[in-house]
C-alpha positions in Angstrom: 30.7 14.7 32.9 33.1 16.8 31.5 34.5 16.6 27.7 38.1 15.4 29.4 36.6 12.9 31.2 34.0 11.5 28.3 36.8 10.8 25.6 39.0 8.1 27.8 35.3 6.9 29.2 33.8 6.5 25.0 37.5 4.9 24.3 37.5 2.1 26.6 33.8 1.5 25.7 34.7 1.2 22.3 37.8 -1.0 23.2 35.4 -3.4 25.6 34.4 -5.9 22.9 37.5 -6.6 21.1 39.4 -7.2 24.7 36.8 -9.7 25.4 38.3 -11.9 23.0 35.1 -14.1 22.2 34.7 -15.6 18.4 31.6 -15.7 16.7 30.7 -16.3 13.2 27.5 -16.3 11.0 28.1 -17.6 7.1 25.2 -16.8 5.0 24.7 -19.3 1.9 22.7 -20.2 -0.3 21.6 -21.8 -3.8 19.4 -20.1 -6.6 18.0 -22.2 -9.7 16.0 -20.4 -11.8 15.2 -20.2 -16.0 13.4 -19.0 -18.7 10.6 -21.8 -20.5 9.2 -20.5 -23.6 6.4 -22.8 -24.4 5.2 -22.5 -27.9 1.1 -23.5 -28.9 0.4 -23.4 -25.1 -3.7 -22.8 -25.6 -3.0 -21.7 -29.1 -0.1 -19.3 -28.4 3.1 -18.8 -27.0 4.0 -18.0 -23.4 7.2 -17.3 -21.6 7.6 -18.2 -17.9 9.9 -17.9 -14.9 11.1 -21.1 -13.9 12.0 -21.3 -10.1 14.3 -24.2 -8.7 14.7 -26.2 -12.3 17.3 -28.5 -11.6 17.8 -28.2 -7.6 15.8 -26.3 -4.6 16.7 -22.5 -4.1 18.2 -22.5 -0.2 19.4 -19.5 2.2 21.3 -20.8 4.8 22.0 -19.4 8.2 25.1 -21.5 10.0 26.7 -20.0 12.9 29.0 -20.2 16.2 29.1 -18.4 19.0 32.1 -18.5 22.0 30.1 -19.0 25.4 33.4 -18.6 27.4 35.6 -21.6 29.4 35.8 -23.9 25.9 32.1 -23.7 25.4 30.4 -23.0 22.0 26.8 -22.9 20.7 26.1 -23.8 17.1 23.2 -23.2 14.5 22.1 -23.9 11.5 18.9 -22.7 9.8 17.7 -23.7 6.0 14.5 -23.0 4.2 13.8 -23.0 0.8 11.7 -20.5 -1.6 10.1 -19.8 -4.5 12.4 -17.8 -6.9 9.4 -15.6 -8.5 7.9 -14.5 -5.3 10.4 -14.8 -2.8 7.3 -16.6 -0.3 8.9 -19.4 1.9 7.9 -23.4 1.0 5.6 -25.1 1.9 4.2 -21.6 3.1 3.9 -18.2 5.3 4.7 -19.1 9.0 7.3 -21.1 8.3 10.7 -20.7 7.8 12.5 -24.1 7.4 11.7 -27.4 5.5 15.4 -29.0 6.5 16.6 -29.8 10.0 17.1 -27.1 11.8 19.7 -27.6 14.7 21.9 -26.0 18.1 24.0 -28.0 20.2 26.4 -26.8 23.2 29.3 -28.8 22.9 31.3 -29.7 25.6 34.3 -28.1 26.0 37.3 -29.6 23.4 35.1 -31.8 21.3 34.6 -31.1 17.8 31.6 -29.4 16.0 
C-alpha cells in the first residue's frame, strides 16, 4: 500500500468508532473500612493490628451499560467483598462475588 494511500485508510479507522455513535459506561466503586487496634496485656503484652471492614464490608463494584443498537441496552453489575490486609476475596479464592450479581436486556424505551 503506498504511504498516500495508508494515511486516509489509518484516519477513517481511527474515526470508525466514534461515528458509530454507541454509549457504553463502566463506573468502578467501592467502600474501604479499615483501622488501627492496639490491644494492651494481650498474652502479657501489647500488640497492634490491622483492622479490615470495622464498621461496614470493604466492596469493589463493577456497574455498567452497554448500547446493543435499535433502543436496546445490556446492563451489569458485579460486587464482592475483601479482606483489607490481604486483598483475598470473601468467603474465598474462586469466587468473586458475595452480593447479587445481575444483566438484563431491556426492552427498547423502558427504564434501567
Amino acid at each position: 500500500m503506498k504511504t498516500s494511500m495508508a494515511r486516509p485508510a489509518c484516519l477513517l479507522a481511527a474515526l470508525l468508532p466514534a461515528l458509530a455513535g454507541a454509549q457504553s459506561s463502566v463506573t468502578i466503586s467501592g467502600l474501604i473500612d479499615g483501622g488501627i487496634t492496639y490491644v494492651n496485656n494481650q498474652h502479657g503484652g501489647a500488640v497492634t493490628l490491622l483492622d479490615s471492614g470495622v464498621l461496614s464490608p470493604n466492596l469493589l463494584t463493577f456497574k455498567g451499560t452497554e448500547d446493543l443498537g435499535g433502543g436496546t441496552r445490556a446492563l451489569f453489575e458485579l460486587t464482592s467483598q475483601f479482606d483489607l490486609s490481604n486483598g483475598s476475596t470473601i468467603p474465598g479464592a474462586g469466587r468473586y462475588s458475595t452480593a447479587p450479581r445481575w444483566s438484563d436486556c431491556p426492552a427498547p424505551g423502558s427504564a434501567p
